[in-house]
C-alpha positions in Angstrom: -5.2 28.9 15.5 -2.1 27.5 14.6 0.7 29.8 13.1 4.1 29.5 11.8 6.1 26.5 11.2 2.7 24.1 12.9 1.0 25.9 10.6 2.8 24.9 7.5 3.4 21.6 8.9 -0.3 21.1 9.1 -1.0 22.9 5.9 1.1 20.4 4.4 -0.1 17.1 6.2 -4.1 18.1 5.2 -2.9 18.8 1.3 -0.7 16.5 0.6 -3.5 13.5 1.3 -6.2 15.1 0.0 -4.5 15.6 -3.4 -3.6 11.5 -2.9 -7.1 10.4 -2.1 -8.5 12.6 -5.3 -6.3 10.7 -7.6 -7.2 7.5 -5.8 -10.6 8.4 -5.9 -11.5 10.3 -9.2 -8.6 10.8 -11.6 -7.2 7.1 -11.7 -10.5 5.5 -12.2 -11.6 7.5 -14.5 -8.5 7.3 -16.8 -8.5 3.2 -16.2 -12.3 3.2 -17.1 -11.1 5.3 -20.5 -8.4 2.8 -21.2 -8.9 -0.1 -20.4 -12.2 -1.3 -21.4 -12.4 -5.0 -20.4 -13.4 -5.1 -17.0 -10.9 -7.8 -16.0 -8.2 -5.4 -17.0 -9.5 -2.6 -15.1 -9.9 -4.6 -12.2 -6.2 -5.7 -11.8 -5.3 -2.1 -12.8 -6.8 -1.1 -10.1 -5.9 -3.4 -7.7 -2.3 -2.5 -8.8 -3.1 1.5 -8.4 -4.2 0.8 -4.9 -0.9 -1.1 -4.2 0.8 2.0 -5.2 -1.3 4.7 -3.9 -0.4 2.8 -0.4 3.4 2.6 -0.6 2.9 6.5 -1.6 0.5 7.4 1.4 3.3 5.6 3.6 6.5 7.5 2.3 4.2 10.3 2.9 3.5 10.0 6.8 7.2 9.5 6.7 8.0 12.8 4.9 5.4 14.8 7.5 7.7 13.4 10.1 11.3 14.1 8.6 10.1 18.0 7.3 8.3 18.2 11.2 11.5 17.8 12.6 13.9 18.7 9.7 12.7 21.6 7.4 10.3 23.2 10.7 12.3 22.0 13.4 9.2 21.3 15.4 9.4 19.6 18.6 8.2 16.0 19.4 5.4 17.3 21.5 4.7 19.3 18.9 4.7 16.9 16.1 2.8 15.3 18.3 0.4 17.6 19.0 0.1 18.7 15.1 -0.6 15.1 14.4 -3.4 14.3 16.4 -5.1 17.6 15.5 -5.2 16.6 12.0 -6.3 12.5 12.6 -8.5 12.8 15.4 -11.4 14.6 13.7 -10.5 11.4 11.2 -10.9 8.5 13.8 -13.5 10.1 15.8 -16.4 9.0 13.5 -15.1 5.2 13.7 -15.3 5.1 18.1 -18.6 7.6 17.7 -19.7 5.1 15.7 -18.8 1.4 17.0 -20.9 3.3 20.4 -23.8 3.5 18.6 -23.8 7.6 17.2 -24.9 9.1 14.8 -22.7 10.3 12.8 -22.6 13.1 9.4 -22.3 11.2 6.1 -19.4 13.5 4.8 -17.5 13.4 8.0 -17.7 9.7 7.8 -17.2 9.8 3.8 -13.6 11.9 4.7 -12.9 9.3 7.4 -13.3 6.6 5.1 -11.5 8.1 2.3 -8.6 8.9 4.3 -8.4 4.9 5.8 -8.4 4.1 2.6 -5.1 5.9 1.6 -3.5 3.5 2.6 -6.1 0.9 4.5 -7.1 -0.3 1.5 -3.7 -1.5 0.1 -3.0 -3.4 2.7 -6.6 -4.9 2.6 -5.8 -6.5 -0.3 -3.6 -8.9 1.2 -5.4 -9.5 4.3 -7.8 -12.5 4.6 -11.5 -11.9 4.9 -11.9 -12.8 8.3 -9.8 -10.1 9.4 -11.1 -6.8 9.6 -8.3 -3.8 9.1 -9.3 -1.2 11.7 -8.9 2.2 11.0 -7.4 2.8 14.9 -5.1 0.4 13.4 -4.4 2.5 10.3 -4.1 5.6 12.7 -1.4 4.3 14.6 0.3 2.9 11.8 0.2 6.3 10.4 1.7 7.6 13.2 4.5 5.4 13.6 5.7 6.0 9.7 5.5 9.7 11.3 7.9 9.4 14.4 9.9 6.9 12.2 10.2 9.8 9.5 11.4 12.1 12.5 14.7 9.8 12.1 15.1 10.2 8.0 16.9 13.2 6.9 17.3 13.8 3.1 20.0 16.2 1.5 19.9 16.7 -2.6 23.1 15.0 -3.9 24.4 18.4 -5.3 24.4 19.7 -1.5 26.4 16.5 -0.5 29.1 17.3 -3.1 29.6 20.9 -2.5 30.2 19.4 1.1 32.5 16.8 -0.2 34.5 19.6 -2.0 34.6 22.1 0.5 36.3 19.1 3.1 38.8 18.3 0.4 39.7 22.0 -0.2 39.9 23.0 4.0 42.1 19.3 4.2 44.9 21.0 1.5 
């Protein structure tokens, strides 16, 4: 069980997603469907919440990545490790299924609701012929994550204080 600061870090990496994917899913729609009743409308409303719901998921797996090392200061092994223990159970379905398994409908209804975070985004400006794999989501994931390792973010009233505090110990 994990405890602590891989704990939060998890905690954090499973809620944050979810609470994307049930606006994607369910509260988006349903407000588009309320107003905006022409179905041409909707359509392009929707293509254009997908768009955004994407750029989101990706600042996102960059934020897991800058507060992994940043506000827990995990490790990269155990980033790492936090990572995979939270996306494997999500890719396993796909490589169960392309070998021919059986698979559970919800585990493959989570899988496929967490590719399409941001998988489905990008689809839209993919040709047909190519199919988007969700190994290639995972790993795409997981580079915005080590990439985020390298962002730090400080609240601009922190960088003045800073800025004050020089020019007062310079006098």
């Amino acid at each position: 069980m994990m405890s602590g600061k891989s704990g939060a870090l998890a905690l954090e990496m499973v809620f944050v997603p979810v609470i994307i994917m049930m606006l994607k899913e369910w509260v988006y729609p349903f407000f588009i469907w309320k107003w905006f009743p022409v179905a041409d409308t909707a359509s392009t409303v929707l293509e254009w919440v997908l768009i955004v719901v994407t750029v989101i998921g990706c600042f996102a797996y960059i934020g897991f990545g800058s507060s992994a090392r940043h506000i827990y200061k995990l490790s990269l092994p155990s980033s790492i490790g936090i990572y995979l223990v939270i996306h494997l159970p999500l890719v396993l379905p796909v490589i169960l299924m392309e070998a021919g398994w059986s698979v559970p409908s919800l585990w493959k209804d989570l899988s496929l609701l967490w590719w399409g975070l941001i998988g489905d985004g990008i689809r839209l400006f993919t040709p047909d012929r190519w199919v988007f794999h969700p190994l290639t989501l995972c790993f795409l994931t997981a580079l915005l994550f080590l990439c985020g390792r390298n962002v730090y973010v400080e609240e601009e009233e922190s960088i003045k204080s800073l800025q004050q505090s020089k020019v007062v110990s310079n006098r």
